[in-house]
N, C-alpha and C positions, 0 to 999 in steps of 0.2 A: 569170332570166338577168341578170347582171352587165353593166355597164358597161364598155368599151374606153378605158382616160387617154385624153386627149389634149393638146395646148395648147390653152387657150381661157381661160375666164373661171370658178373654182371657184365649185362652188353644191354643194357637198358637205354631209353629212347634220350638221355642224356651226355653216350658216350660221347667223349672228346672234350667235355668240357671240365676246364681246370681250375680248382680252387682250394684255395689256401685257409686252414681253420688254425684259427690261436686257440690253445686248451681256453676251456670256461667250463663253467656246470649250469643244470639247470636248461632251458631252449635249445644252448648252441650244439651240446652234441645230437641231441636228436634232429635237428635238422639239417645237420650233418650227415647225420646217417642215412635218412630219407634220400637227401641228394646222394649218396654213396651207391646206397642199394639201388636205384635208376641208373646207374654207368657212370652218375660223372666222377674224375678223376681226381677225389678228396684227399690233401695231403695235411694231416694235420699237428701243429708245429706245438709239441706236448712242454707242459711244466716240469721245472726239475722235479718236483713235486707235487704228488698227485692229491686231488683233496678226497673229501672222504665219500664223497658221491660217485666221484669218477673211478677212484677206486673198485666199488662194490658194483658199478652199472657198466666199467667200458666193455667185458664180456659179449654186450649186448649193444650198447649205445656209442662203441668206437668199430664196431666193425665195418666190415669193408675197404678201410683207409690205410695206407700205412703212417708211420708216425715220426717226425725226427725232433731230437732233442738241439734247440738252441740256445746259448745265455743271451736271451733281447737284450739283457744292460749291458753286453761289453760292444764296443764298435765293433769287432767283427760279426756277431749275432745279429747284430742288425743290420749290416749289409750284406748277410749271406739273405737276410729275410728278403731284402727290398731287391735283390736279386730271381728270389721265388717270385714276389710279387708281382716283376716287371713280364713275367710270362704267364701269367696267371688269367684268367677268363673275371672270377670273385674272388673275393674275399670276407669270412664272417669272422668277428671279433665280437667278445660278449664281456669284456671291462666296463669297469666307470668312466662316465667322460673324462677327456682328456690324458687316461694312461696310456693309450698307443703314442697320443702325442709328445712326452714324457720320453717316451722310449724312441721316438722318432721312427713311426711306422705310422704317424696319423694319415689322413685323406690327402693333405697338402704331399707330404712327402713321396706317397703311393701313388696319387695321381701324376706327381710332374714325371715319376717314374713311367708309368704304363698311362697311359691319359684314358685310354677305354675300361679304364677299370672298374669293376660292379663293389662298390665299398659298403657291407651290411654292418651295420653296427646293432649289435644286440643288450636291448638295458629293458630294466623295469618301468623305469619313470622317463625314460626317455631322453635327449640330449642338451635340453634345455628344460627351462621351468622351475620354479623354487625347488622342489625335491629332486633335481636330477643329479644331484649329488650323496643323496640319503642311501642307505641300504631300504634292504624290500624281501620281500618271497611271495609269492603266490599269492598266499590268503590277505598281505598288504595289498596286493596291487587289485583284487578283485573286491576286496573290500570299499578301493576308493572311486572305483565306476557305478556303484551300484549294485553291482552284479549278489555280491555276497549277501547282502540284504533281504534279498528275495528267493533265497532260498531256505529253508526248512521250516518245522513249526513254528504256530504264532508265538506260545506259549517258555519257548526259550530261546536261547544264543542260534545265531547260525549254526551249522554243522560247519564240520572241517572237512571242504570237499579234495579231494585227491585232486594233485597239484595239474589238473587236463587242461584247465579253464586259461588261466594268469598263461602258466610257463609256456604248457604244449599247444593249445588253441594260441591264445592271443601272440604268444612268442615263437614260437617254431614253424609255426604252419603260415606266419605270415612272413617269418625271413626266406622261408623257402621261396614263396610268390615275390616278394620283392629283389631280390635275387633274380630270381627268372625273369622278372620282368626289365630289371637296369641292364642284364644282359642282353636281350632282346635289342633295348635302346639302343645299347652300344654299339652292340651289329650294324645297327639299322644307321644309327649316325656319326657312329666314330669316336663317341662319347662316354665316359665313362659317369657317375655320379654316385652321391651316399644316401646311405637309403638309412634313414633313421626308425629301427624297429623298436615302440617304446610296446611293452605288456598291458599297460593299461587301455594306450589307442587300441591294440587289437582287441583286446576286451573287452572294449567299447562296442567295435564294431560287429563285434562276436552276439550282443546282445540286443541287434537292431531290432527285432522281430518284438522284442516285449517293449522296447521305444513306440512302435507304431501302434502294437494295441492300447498301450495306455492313452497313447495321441486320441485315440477310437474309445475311448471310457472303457475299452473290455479287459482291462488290466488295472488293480489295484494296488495300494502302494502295504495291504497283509500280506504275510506271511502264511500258507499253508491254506490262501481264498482263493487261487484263482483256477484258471483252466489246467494250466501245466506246471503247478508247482505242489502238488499233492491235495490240491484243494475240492478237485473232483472226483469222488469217489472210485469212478471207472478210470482213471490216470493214476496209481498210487500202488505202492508194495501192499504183499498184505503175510501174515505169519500164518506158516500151518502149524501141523500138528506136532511134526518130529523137528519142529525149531527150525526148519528152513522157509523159505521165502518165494514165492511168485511177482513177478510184476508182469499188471494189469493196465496195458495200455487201448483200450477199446475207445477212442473218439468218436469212432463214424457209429452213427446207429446200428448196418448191419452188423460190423463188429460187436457192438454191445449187444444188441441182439442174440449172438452165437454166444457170445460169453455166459448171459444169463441162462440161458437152452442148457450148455454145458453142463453150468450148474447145478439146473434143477429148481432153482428157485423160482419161490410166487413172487413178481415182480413185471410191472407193464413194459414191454422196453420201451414202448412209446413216452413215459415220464423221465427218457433218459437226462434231459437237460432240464430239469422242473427242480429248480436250486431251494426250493422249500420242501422238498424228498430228499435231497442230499443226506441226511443226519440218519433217516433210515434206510439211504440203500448203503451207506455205507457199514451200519450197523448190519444187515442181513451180508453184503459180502463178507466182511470179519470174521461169524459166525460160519458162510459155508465153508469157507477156504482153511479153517484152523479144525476143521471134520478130517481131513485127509492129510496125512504128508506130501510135501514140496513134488518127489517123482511121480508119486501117482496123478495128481494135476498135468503133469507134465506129458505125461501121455495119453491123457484123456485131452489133452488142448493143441497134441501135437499136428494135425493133423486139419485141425481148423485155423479160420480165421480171424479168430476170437482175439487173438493179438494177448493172450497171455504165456508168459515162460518163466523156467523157472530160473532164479537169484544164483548163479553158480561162483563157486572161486575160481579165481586162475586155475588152480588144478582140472576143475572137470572145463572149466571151456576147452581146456587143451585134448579132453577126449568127447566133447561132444561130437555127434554127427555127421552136424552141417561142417562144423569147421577142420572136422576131420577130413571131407570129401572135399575141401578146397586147400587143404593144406594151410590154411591159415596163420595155425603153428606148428612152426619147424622142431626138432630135439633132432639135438648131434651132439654125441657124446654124453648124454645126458644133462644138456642146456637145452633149455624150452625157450625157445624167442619167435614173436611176428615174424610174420615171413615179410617183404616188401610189400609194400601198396601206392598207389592200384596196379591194376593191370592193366600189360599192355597184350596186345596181340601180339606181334611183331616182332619187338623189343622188350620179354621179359626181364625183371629185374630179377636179383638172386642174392645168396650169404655165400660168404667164399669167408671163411675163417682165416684160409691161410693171409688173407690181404692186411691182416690184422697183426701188421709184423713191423720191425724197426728199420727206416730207413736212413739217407745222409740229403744233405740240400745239393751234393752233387752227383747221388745217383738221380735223383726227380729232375734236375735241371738237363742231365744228359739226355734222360726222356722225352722232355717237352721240346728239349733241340733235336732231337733225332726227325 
C-alpha cells in the first residue's frame, strides 16, 4: 500500500542524493522539483535575476530546494560553483551550448573536478546539429518531430497544445531518467558522463506508438482521421448544454457499449468500428450530450465504465473526489499545487515550503562534508 503526499519534511526513496541546479526555465525547474519532492538533496544555484516564468511559477516549481545566489562570471563564483560540483551526485544545466563552457563549469571542467559526475544538460534542439544554436519553445520543438501535425482538425492550424508535450514530456521527464540513470552508472563504475537531453529526441520518443501504427497503415498522415486523434467518434470531447464539456473515451466495445446504454440512444454497439457510421454516430452523440449539462452526465457516468468524464478546470480537479481522497492537490496557505508523484510505500515524497529558502555555498558544502 502506498503512501498519502503530504506537507512535511521529504525522506523520499531518493534521500542522499546531491545535486546542483543552475536557474533556467521551462524543463529544468520542474524536473528539479520532481527530483526535490522524492528526497534528493536539490541545491539550486539562482540568477541575479529572475526571468518572468520563474518569477510567477517558483511558488510551485522551486520548491523543496533551497537556493544560493552566485556571480558565475567573476572567478570566485565559479570556483565556489566547481567546489559544490566536486561533492555533488548531478548536475542539470538548461543553457545554450557552450554557455557553461564560457563561464567555465562545462563537462570538461566538472568532470576533471568530481570524475563520477552525472552532467544533464537541458536544451531544445540539443547539443549538436544545425539548430542547436537557434532559440525554440515548445510548439517549435514539437512542431519539428511531427508531433504537432497530428494533432487537431483537418480543416485548420494545429491548436496550441499546453506546453506537456516539447518541455515537460520530452524535456523534464527525460532528464529526470537520464539523470537517474548516469547516476546509477556512476555507482556502478566510477564514472561519471553527459547526458545530452535535447526536447525534440524526447519527443520523438514520446510519440513511438503512432511511428508503429502508421509502420502498420493504421495511422494516417489527416488530421482529425484517425483512432486517437478525435477522428473516432467514441474518442473525442463533445459540448453540452450549459457550455461545458465531457470527454468520451470508450475504445473497447464494452466501454462503448455502457456509453451508448447510458445514453439512451438507438445505436448498434456492435457497428462500433464501422468507419462508414462514423458521420452518424458522431452526429447522434453531439445531439445526446448537448440535451443535458456537463454535471449531470457526470453523474449518470460516474459510476460506470463507460470511460466518459467531465472537462473540469484546474479549479474543480482540485475539489473533485477522486483526487480529493488521494490528496492529489495540496493547498497551504491558499496555494493549490501537485502533491509529489508517484508513490512510494516506504519512502513517501512531500512539500515542505520552508525548504524553499536562501541559502550560502558554505553552508551546503558544510552539509555534504558533515
Amino acid at each position: 500500500m502506498t503512501s498519502t503526499p503530504t506537507q512535511g519534511s521529504p525522506q523520499g526513496p531518493l534521500k542522499g542524493l546531491r545535486i546542483i541546479e543552475f536557474d533556467a526555465i521551462g524543463p529544468t525547474p520542474l524536473a528539479c522539483m520532481i527530483l526535490a519532492d522524492l528526497g534528493a538533496d536539490v541545491v539550486r544555484v539562482a540568477r541575479a535575476s529572475a526571468g518572468f516564468f520563474e518569477d510567477r511559477g517558483g511558488a510551485i516549481l522551486h520548491r523543496n530546494r533551497p537556493h544560493l545566489s552566485l556571480d558565475l562570471k567573476s572567478p570566485e563564483g565559479r570556483d565556489r560553483a566547481l567546489d559544490l560540483l566536486e561533492h555533488a551526485d548531478a548536475v542539470i544545466e538548461g543553457l545554450r551550448p557552450g554557455v557553461m563552457e564560457r563561464l567555465g563549469l562545462g563537462p570538461e571542467q566538472a568532470l576533471a573536478r568530481n570524475p563520477r559526475l552525472a552532467y544533464v544538460r537541458m536544451t531544445g534542439w540539443g547539443q549538436d546539429g544545425p539548430l542547436a544554436q537557434r532559440a525554440g519553445h515548445d510548439l517549435n520543438y514539437i512542431a519539428l518531430t511531427g508531433v504537432l501535425h497530428a494533432m487537431g482538425a483537418p480543416d485548420r492550424p494545429p491548436p496550441v497544445p499546453l506546453n506537456l508535450i516539447g518541455d515537460y514530456g520530452g524535456g523534464a521527464m527525460f532528464a529526470v531518467v537520464g539523470l537517474l540513470a548516469a547516476v546509477h552508472s556512476a555507482r556502478s563504475t566510477g564514472q561519471g558522463q553527459v547526458v545530452d537531453v535535447a526536447m525534440t529526441d524526447g519527443t520523438a520518443v514520446l510519440s513511438s506508438l503512432f511511428h508503429a501504427l502508421s509502420a502498420g497503415g493504421l495511422w494516417g498522415p489527416e488530421r482529425g482521421a484517425n483512432l486517437l486523434d478525435g477522428g473516432a467518434p467514441f474518442y473525442r470531447n463533445y459540448a453540452c448544454s450549459d457550455g461545458g464539456h465531457v470527454a468520451v473515451g470508450c475504445l473497447e466495445p464494452p466501454f462503448f457499449a455502457a456509453m451508448i446504454q447510458g445514453l439512451g440512444v438507438d445505436y448498434d454497439p456492435a457497428a462500433q468500428y464501422d468507419r462508414s457510421r462514423w458521420p452518424e454516430l458522431s452526429d447522434i452523440l453531439a445531439r445526446a450530450f448537448a440535451a443535458r449539462p456537463r454535471d449531470q452526465w457526470a453523474a449518470l457516468f460516474a459510476d460506470t465504465d463507460a470511460c466518459v468524464t467531465p472537462v473540469l478546470t484546474f479549479a474543480e480537479a482540485a475539489r473533485h473526489p477522486h483526487n480529493a481522497a488521494r490528496n492529489t492537490l495540496l493547498t497551504d496557505d491558499g496555494l493549490t499545487q501537485p502533491a509529489p508523484a508517484p508513490r512510494f510505500s516506504t519512502t513517501p515524497g512531500a512539500v515542505e515550503p520552508a525548504r524553499c529558502t536562501a541559502t550560502t555555498a558554505e553552508s551546503v558544502l558544510s552539509r555534504w562534508n558533515g
